[in-house]
mmCIF file as Biopython writes it, N, C-alpha, C and O atoms, coordinates in Angstrom:
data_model
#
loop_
_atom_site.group_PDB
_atom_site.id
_atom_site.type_symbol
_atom_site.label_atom_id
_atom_site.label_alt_id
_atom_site.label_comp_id
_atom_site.label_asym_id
_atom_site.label_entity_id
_atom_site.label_seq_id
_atom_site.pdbx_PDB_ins_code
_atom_site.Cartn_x
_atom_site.Cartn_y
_atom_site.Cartn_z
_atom_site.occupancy
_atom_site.B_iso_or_equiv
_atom_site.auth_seq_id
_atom_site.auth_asym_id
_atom_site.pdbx_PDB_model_num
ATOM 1   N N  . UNK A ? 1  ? 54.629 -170.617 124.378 1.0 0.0 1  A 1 
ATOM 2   C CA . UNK A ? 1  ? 55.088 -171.458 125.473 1.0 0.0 1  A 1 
ATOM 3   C C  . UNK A ? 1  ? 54.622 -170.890 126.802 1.0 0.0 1  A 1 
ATOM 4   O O  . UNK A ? 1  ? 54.584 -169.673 126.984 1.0 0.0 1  A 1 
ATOM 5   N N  . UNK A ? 2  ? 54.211 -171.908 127.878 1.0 0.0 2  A 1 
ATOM 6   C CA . UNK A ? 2  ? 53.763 -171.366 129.217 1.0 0.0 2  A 1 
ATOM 7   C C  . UNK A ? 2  ? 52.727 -170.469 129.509 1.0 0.0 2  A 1 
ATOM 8   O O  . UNK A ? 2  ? 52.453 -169.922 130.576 1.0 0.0 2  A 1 
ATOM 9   N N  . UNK A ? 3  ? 51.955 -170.362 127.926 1.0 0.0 3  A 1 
ATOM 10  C CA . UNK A ? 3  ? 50.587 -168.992 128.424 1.0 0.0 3  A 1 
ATOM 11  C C  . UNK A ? 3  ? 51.109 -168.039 128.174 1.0 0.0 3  A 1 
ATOM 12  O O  . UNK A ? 3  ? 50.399 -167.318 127.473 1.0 0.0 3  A 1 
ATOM 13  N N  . UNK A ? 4  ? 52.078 -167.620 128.407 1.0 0.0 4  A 1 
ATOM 14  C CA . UNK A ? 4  ? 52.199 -166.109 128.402 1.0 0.0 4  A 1 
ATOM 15  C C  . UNK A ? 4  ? 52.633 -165.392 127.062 1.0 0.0 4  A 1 
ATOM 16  O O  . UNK A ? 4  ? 53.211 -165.882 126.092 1.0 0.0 4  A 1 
ATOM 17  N N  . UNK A ? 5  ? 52.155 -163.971 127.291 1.0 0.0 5  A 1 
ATOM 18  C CA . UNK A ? 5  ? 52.433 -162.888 126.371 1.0 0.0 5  A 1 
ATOM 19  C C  . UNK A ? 5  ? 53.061 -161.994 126.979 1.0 0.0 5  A 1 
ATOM 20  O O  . UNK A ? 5  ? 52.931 -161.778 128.184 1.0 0.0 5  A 1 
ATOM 21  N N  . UNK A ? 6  ? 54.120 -161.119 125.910 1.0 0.0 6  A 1 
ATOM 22  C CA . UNK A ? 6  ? 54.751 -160.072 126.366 1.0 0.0 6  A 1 
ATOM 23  C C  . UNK A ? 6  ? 55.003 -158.920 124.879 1.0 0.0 6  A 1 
ATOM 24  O O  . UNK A ? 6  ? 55.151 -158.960 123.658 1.0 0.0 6  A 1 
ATOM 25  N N  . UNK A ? 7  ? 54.914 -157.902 126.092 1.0 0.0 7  A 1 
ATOM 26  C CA . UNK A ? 7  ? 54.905 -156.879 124.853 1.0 0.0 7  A 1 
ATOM 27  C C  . UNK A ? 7  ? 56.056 -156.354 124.242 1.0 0.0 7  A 1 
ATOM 28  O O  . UNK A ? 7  ? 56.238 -155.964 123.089 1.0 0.0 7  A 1 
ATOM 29  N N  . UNK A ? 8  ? 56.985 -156.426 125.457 1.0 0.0 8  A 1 
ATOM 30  C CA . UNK A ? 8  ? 58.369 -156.255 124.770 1.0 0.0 8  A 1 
ATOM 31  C C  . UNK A ? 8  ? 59.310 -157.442 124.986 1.0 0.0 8  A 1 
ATOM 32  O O  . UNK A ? 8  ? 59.429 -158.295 125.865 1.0 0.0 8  A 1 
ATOM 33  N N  . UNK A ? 9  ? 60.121 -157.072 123.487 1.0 0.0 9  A 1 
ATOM 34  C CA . UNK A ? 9  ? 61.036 -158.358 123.348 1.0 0.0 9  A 1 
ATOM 35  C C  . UNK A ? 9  ? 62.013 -158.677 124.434 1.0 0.0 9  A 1 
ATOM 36  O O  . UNK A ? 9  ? 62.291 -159.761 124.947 1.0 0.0 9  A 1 
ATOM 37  N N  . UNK A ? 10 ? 62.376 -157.714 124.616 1.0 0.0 10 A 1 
ATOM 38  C CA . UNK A ? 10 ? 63.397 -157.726 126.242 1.0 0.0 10 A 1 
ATOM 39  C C  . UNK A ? 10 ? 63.122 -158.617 127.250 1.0 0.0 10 A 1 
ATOM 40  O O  . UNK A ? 10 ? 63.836 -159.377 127.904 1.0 0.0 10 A 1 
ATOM 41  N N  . UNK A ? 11 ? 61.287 -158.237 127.248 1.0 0.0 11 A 1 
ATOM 42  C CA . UNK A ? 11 ? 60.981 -159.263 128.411 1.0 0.0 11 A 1 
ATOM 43  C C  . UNK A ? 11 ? 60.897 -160.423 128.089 1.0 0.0 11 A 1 
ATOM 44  O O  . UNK A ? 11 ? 61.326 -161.402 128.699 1.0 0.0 11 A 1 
ATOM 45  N N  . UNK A ? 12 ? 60.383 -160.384 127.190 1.0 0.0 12 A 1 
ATOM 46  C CA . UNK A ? 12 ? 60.634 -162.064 126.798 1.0 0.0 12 A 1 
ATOM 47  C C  . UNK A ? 12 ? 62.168 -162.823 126.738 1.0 0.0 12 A 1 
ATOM 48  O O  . UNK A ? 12 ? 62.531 -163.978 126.962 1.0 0.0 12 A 1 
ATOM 49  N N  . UNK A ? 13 ? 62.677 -161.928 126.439 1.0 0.0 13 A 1 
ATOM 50  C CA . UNK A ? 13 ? 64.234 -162.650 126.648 1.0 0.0 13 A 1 
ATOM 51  C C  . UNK A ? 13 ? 64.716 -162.628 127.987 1.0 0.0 13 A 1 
ATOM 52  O O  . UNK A ? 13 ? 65.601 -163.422 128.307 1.0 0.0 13 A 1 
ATOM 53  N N  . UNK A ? 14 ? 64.101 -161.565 129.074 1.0 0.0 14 A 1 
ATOM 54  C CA . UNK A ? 14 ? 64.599 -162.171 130.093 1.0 0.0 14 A 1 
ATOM 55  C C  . UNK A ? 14 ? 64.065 -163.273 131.068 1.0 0.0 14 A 1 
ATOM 56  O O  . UNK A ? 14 ? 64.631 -163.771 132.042 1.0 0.0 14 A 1 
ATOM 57  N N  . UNK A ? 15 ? 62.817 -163.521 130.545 1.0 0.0 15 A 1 
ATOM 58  C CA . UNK A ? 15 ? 61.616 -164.599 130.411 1.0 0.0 15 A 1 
ATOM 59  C C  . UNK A ? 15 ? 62.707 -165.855 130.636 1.0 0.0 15 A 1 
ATOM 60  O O  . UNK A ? 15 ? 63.177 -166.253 131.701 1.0 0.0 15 A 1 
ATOM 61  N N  . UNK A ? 16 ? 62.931 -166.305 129.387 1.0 0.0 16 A 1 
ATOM 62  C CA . UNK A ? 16 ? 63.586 -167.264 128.563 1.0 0.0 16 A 1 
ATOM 63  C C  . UNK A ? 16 ? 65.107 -167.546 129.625 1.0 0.0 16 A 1 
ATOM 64  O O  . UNK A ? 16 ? 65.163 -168.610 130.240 1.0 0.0 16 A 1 
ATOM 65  N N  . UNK A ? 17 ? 66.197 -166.587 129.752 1.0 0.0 17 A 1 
ATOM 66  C CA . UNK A ? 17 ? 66.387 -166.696 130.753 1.0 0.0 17 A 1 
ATOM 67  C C  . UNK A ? 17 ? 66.724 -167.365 131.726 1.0 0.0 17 A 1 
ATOM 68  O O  . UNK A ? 17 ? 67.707 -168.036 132.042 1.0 0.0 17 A 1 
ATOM 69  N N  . UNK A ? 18 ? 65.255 -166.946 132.401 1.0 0.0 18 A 1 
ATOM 70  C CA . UNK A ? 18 ? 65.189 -167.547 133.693 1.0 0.0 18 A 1 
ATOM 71  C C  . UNK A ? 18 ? 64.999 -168.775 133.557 1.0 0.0 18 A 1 
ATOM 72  O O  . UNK A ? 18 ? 65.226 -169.477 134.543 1.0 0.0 18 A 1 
ATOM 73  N N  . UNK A ? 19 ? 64.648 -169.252 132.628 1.0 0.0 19 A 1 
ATOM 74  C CA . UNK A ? 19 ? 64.375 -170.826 132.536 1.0 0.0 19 A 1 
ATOM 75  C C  . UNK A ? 19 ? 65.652 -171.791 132.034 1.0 0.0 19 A 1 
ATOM 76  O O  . UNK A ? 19 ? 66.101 -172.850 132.471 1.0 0.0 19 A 1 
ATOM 77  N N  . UNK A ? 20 ? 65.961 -171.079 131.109 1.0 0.0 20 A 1 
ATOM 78  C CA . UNK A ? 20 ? 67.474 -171.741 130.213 1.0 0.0 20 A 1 
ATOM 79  C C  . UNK A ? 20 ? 68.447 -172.350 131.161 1.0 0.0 20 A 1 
ATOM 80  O O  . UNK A ? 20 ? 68.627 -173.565 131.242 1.0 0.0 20 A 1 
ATOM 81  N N  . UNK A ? 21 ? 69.030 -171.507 131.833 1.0 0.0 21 A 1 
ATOM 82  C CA . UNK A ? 21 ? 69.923 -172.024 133.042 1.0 0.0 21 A 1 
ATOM 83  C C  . UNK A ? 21 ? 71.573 -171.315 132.179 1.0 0.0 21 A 1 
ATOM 84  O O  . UNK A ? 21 ? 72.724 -171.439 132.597 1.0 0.0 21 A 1 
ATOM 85  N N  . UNK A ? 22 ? 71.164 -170.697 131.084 1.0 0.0 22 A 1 
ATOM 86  C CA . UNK A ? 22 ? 72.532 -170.808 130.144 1.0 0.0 22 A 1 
ATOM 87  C C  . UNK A ? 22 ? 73.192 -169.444 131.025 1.0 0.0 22 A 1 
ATOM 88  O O  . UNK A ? 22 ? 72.388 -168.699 131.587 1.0 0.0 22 A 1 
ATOM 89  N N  . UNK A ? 23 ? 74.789 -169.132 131.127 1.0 0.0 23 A 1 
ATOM 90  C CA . UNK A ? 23 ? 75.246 -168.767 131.537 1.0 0.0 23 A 1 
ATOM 91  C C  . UNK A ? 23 ? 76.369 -167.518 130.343 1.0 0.0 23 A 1 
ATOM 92  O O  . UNK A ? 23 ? 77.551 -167.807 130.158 1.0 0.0 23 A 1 
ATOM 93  N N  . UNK A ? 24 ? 75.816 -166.376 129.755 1.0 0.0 24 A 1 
ATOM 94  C CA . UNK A ? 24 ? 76.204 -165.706 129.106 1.0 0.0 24 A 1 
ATOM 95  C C  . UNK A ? 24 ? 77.201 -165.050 129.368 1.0 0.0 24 A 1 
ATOM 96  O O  . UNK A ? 24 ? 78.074 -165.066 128.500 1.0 0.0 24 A 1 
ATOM 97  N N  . UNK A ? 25 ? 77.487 -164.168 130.732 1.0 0.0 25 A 1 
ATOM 98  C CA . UNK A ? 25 ? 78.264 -163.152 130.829 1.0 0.0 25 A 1 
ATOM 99  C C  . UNK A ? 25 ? 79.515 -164.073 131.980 1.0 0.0 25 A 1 
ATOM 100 O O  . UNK A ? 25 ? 79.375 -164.583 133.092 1.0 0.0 25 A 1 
ATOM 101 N N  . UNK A ? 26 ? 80.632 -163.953 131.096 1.0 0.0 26 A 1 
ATOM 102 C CA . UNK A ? 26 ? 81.795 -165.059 131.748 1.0 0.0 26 A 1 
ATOM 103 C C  . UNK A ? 26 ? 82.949 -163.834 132.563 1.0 0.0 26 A 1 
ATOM 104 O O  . UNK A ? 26 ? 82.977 -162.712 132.058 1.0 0.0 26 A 1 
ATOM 105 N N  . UNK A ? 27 ? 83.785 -164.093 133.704 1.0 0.0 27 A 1 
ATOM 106 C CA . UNK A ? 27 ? 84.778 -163.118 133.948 1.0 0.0 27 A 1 
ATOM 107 C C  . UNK A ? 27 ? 86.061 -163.620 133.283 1.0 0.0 27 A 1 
ATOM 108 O O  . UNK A ? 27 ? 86.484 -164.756 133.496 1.0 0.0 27 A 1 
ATOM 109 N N  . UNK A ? 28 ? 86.483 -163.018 132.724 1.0 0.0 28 A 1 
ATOM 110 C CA . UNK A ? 28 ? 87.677 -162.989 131.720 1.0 0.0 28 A 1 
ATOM 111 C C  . UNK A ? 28 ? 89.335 -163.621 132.984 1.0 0.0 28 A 1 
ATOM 112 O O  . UNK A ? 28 ? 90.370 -164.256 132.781 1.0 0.0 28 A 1 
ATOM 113 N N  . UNK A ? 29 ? 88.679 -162.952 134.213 1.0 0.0 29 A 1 
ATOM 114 C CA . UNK A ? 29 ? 89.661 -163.155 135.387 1.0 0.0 29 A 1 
ATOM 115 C C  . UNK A ? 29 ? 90.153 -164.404 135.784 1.0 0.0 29 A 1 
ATOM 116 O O  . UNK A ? 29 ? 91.246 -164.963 135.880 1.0 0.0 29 A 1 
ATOM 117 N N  . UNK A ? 30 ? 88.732 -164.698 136.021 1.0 0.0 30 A 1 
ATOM 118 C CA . UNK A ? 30 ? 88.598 -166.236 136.959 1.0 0.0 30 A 1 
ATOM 119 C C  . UNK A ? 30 ? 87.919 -167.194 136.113 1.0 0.0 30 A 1 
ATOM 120 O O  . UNK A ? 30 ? 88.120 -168.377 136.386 1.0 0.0 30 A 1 
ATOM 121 N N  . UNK A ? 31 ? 87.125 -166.914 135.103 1.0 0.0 31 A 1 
ATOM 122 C CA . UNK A ? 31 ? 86.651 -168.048 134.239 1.0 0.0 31 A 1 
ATOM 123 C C  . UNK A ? 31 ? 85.579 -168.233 134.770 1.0 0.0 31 A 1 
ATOM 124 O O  . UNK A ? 31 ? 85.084 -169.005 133.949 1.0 0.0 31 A 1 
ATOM 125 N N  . UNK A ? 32 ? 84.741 -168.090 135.633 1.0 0.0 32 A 1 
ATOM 126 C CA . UNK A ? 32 ? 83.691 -168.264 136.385 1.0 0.0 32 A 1 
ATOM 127 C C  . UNK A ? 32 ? 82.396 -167.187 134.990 1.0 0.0 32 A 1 
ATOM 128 O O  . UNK A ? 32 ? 82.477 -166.223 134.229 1.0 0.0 32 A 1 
ATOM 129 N N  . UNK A ? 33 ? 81.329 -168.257 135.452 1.0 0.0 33 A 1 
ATOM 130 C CA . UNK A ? 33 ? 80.303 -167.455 134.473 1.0 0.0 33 A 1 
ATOM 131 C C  . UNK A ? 33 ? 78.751 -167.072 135.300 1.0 0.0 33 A 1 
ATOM 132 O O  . UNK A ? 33 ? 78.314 -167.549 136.347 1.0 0.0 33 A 1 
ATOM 133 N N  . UNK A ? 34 ? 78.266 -166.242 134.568 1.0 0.0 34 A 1 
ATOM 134 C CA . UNK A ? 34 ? 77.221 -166.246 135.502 1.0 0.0 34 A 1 
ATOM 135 C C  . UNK A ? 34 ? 75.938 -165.686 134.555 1.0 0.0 34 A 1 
ATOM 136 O O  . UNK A ? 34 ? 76.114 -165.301 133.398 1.0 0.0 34 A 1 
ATOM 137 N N  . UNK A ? 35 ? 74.536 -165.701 135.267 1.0 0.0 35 A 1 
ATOM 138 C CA . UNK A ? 35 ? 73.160 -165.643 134.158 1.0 0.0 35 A 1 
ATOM 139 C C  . UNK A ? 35 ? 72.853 -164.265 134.008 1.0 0.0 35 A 1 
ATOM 140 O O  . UNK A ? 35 ? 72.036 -163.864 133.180 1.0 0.0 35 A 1 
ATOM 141 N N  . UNK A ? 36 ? 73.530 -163.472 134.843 1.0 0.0 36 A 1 
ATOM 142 C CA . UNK A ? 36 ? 72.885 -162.036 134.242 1.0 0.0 36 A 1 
ATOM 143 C C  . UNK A ? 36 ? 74.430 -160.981 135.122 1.0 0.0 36 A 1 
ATOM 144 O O  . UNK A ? 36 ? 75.044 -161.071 136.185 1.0 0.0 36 A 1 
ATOM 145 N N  . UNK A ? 37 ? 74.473 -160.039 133.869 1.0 0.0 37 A 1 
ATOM 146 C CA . UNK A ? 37 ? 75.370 -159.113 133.903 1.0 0.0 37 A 1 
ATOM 147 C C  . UNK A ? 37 ? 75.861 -158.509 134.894 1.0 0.0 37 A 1 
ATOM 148 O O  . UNK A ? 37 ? 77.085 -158.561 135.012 1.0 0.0 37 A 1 
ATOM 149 N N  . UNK A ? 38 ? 75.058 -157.747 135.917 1.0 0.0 38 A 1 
ATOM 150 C CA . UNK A ? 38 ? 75.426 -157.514 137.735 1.0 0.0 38 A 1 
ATOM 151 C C  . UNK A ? 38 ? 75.757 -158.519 138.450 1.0 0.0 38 A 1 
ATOM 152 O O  . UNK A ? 38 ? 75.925 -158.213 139.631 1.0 0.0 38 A 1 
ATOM 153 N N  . UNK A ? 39 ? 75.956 -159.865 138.144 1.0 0.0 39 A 1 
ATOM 154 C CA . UNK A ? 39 ? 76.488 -160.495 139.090 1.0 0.0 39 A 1 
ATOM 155 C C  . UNK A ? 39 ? 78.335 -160.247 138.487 1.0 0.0 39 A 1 
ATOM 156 O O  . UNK A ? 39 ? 79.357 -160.113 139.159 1.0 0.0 39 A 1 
ATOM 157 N N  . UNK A ? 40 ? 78.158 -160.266 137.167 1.0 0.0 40 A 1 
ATOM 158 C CA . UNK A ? 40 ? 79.559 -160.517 136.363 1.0 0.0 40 A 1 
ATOM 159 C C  . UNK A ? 40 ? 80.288 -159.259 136.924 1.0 0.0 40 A 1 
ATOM 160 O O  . UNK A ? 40 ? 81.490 -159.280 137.187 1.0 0.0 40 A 1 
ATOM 161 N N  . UNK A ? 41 ? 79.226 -157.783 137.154 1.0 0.0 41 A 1 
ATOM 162 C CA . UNK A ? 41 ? 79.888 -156.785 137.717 1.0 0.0 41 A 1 
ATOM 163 C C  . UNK A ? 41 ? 80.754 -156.778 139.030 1.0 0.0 41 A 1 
ATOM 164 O O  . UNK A ? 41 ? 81.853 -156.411 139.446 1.0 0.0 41 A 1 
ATOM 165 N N  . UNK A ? 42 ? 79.198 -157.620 139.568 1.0 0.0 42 A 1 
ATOM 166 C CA . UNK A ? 42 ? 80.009 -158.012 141.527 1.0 0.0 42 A 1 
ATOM 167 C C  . UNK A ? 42 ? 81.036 -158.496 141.235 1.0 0.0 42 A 1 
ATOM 168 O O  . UNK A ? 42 ? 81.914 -158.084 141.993 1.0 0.0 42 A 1 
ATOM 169 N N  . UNK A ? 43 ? 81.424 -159.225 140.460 1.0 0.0 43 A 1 
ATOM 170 C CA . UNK A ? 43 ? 82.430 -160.569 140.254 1.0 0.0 43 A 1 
ATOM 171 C C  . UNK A ? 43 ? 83.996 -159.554 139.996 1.0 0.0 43 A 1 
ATOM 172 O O  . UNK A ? 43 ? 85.095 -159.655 140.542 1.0 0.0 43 A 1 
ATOM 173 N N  . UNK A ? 44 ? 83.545 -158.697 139.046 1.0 0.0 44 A 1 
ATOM 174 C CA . UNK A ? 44 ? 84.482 -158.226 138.982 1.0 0.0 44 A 1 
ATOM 175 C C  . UNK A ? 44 ? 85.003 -157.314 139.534 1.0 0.0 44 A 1 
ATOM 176 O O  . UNK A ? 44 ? 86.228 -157.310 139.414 1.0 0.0 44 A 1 
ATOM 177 N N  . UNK A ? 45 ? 84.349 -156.081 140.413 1.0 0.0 45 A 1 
ATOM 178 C CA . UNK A ? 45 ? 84.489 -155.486 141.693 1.0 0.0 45 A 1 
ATOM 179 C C  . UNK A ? 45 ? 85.127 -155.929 142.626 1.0 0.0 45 A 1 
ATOM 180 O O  . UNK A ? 45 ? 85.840 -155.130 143.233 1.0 0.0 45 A 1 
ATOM 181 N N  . UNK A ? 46 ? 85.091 -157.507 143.114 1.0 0.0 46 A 1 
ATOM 182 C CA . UNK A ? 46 ? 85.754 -158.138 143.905 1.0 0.0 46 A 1 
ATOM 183 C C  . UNK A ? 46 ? 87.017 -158.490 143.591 1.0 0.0 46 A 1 
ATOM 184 O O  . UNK A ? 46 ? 87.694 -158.682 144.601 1.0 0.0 46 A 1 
ATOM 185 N N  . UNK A ? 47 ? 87.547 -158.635 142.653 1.0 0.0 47 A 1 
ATOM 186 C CA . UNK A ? 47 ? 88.904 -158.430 141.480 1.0 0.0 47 A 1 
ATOM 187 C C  . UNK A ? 47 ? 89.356 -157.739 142.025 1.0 0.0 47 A 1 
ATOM 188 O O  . UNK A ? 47 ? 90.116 -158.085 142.929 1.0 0.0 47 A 1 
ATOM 189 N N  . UNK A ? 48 ? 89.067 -156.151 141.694 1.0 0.0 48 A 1 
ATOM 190 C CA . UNK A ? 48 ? 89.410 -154.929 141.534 1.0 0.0 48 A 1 
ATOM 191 C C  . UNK A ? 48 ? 89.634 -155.067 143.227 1.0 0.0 48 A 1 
ATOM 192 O O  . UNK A ? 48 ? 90.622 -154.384 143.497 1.0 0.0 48 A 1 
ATOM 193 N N  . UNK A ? 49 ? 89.319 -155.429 143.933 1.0 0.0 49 A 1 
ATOM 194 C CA . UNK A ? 49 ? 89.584 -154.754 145.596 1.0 0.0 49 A 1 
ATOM 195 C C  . UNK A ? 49 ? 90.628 -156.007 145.962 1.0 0.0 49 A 1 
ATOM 196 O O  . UNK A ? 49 ? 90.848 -156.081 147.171 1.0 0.0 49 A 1 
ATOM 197 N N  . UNK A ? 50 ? 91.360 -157.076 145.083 1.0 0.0 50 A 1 
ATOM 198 C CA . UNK A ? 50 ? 92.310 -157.807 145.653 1.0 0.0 50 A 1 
ATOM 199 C C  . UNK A ? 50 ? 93.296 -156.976 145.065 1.0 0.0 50 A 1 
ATOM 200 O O  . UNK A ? 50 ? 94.499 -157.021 145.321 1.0 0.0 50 A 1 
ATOM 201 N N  . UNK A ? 51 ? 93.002 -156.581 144.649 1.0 0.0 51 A 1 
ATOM 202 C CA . UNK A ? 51 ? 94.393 -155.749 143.714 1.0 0.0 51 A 1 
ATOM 203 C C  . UNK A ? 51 ? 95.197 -154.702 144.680 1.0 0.0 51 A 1 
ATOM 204 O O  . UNK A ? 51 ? 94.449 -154.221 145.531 1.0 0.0 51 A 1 
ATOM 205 N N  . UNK A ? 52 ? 96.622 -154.213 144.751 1.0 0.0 52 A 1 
ATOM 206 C CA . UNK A ? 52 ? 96.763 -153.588 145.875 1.0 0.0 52 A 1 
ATOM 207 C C  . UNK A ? 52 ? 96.866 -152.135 145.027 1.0 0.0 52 A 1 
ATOM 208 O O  . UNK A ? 52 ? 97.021 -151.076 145.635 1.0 0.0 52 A 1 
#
């Protein structure tokens, strides 16, 4: 698909990805989801600092 080659599988999955639109890593908090894992971190960092 698209021409391209890759040598590692990783990249190709993060290839794939970027195109999918699918939303894997969900916050358990707020229900909110998002496409790649450091945002789910930000997401949840921001949690952690409403908390007193």
């Amino acid at each position: 698909e698209g021409g391209q080659s890759f040598i590692r599988t990783s990249d190709l999955v993060v290839h794939k990805q970027l195109h999918s639109g699918e939303k894997h890593h969900r916050c358990l908090e707020c229900g909110k989801s998002f496409r790649w894992s450091c945002y789910l971190t930000r997401q949840q960092k921001i949690h952690m600092a409403e908390r007193p």
